[in-house]
N, C-alpha and C positions, 0 to 999 in steps of 0.2 A: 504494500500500500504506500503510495506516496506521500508526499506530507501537505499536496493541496484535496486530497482524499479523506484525510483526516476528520471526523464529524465533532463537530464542538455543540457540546451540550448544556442543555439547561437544567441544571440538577436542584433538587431541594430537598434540604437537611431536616427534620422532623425529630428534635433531642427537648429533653427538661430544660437544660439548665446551660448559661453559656461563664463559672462563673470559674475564679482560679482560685485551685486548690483540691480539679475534683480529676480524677484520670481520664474519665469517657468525654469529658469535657475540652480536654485539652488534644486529645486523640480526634474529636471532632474538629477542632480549630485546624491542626495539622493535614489532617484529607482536606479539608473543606481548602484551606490556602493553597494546597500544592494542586490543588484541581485548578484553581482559581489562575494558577501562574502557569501553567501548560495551554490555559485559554478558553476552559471553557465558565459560562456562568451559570455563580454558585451562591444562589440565597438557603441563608439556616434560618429556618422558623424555630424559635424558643419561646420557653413562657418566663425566663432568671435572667436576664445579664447584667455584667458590671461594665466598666469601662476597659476593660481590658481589650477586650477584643474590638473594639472602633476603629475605624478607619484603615480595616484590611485590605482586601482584595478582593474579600467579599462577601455580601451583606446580609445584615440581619434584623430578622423582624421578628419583635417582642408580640407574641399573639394575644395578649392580656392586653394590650393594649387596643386592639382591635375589637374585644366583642362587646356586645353591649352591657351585658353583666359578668365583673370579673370576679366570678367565683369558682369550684374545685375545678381543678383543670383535669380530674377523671367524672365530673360529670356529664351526663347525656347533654347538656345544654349547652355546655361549653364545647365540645365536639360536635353539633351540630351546626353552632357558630361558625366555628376555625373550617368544617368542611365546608361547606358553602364560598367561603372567600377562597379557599384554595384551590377550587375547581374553576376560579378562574383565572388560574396561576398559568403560566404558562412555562410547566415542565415537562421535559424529557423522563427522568428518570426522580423518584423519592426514594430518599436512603432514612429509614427508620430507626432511629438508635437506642431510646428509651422507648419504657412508660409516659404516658397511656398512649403512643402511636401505636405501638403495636396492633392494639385496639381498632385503630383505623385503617385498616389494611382494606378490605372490600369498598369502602368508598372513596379510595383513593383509583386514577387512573393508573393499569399499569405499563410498565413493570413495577416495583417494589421491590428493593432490598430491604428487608429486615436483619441488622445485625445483630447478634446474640454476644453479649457482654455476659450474661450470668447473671444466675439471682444467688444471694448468699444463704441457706439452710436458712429454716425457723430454729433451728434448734441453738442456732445464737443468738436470740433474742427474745424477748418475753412474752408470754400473754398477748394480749391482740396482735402486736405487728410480726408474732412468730407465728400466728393461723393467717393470716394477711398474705405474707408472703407466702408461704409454699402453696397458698389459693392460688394465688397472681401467677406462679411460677407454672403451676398444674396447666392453668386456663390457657397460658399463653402457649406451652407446649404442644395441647391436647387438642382444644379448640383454635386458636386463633391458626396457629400452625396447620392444621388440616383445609384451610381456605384458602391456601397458596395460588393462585389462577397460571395459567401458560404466561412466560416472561419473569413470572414473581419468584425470588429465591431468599435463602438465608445464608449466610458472612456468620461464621464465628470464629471468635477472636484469639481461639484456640483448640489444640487438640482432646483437652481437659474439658471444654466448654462443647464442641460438636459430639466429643462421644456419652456424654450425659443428654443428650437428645433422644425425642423416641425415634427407635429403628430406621421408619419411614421418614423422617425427617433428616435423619442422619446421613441416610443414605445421599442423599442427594443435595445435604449441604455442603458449602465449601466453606476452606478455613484458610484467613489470612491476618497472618498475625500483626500486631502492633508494631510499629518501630519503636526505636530507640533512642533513634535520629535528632527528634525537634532541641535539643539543647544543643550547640557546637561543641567540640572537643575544646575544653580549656587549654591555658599555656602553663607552662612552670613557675613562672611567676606571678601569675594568679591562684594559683595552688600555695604556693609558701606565702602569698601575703595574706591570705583567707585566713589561713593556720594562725598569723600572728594577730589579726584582726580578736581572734574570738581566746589570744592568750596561750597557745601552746607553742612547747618549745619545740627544737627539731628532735628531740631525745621523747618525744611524748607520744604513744601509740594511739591514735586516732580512730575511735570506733564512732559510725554513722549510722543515726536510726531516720528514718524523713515518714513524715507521716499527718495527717490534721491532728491537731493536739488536744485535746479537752479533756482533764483529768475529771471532771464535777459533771459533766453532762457527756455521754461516751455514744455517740450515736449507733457507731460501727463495733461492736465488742469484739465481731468477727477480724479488723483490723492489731488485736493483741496491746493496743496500748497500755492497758492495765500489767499485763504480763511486761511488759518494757518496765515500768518503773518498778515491779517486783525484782527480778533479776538486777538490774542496775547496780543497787548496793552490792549486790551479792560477787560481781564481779569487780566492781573496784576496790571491795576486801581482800579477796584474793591477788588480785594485780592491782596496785597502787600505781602505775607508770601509764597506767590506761586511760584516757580521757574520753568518755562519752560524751556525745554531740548529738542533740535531739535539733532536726530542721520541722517546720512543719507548718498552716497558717495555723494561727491559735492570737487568742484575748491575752493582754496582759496580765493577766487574773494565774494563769495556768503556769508561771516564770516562778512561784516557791514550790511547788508540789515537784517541781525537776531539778532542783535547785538543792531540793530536802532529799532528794534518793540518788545524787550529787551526779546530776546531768547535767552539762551546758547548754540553755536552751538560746536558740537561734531561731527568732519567730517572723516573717512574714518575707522571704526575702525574694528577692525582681527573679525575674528569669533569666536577667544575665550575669546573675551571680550564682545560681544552684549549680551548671557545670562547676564552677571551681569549688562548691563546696563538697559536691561528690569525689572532685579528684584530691583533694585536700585527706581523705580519709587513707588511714591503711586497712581497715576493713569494714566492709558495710555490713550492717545486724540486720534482719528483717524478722518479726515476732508474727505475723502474719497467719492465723491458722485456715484462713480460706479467700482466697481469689480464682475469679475467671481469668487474667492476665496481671503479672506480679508487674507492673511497668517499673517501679521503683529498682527493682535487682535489674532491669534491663537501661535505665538509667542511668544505675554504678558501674557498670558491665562496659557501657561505650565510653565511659569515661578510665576506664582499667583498672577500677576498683575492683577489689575481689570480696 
């Protein structure tokens, strides 16, 4: 195929949230830009954003802001709203990446991609939002996934994440994994001046945990934070030369609870500073007891942390 053969598309992105500090979030930004800069156009409809993502490549519309009553964004009314204005969208292809699009797969034009990020067990969370999710997880597998039409497929985002699918879906989904990529390889001396930024010497073994912080409200239990400031003391009893280094977004509120189980914490930091705080480490920790794609190890990985 030549490169005036080439078909440039109109794609539209279909996610929760557009906000930093979330993985599927920044995984979206990352497709969504590199489509954008190859040539084809690329609006993501979200119902969250910050400022982060303005003034990219390519564009984005807050769908709360569009309907006439902004209320749950998994109710019937709010989904009848947003479909309606986006059937007069003019796309090629919708790439679905959360809750509740998934939901809207039949009254969408296709094709349709549905990506499959994962749900995390009930069993890490409590009482309702642990009957919640494995409902949501059931439905979307069982029901939503059997209305696939000719052209419509599933993307999961792992080999972990496509073989927990049922058989029939399995079969015929495809897996492509995350990058690595969107932070650049840092330099050496961005590396040693990080180090001395946050107080360690060169003689000081750098262990890295990155993660959203909140010791008093824990959203994610499945992410292991609790587990991080348990083990912490424990290790720096034993190894005094060890310096723990917690990156992560978190409130100031959350800087003595890591402080008290003698963590250095490092809270909110740009994106052109995480490469070098990954490579700044000599070993990265992950407490992690369940993910559909660990981005964080792949993260440290292109940066040549181990």
């Amino acid at each position: 195929m030549n490169d005036g053969d080439y078909q440039k598309l109109k794609i539209g992105y279909l996610t929760e949230r557009m906000i930093l500090g979330f993985g599927v979030d920044l995984v979206v930004h990352e497709t969504a830009r590199r489509f954008a800069e190859s040539g084809h156009d690329v609006t993501v409809f979200t119902t969250k954003k910050s400022d982060l993502y303005v003034d990219e490549s390519y564009k984005i519309v807050d769908l709360t802001e569009t309907v006439v009553v902004n209320q749950d964004i998994f109710s019937p009314h709010f989904m009848v709203e947003c479909i309606n204005q986006l059937s007069h969208c003019d796309i090629d292809v919708w790439i679905a990446q959360t809750p509740p699009f998934y939901s809207w797969l039949t009254f969408l034009r296709p094709p349709v991609i549905l990506v499959e990020h994962g749900t995390p067990p009930g069993k890490f969370f409590k009482g309702k939002m642990a009957r919640d999710l494995d409902t949501m997880t059931a439905h979307r597998y069982n029901v939503i996934y059997s209305t696939l039409r000719p052209g419509d497929t599933v993307v999961a985002i792992s080999e972990f994440i496509r073989s927990g699918l049922p058989e029939n879906v399995s079969r015929n989904a495809i897996t492509i994994l995350n990058g690595g990529d969107h932070y650049p390889r840092t330099t050496e001396n961005a590396k040693v001046t990080f180090r001395k930024t946050i107080g360690l010497s060169e003689n000081d073994i750098m262990l890295l945990w990155v993660g959203r912080i909140d010791p008093f409200v824990d959203y994610q239990p499945y992410k292991g934070l609790q587990e991080f400031l348990e083990v912490s003391p424990i290790i720096r009893k034993k190894y005094p030369h060890c310096k723990i280094v917690a990156v992560g977004r978190a409130e100031e509120r959350a800087r003595k609870p890591l402080e008290d189980a003698g963590i250095i914490p490092v809270f909110n930091l740009g994106k052109d500073t995480m490469p070098s705080a990954y490579a700044a480490a000599d070993i990265f920790i992950n407490t992690s007891r369940w993910e559909g794609f660990n981005l964080p190890l792949i993260e440290a990985q292109f940066q040549g942390t181990p």
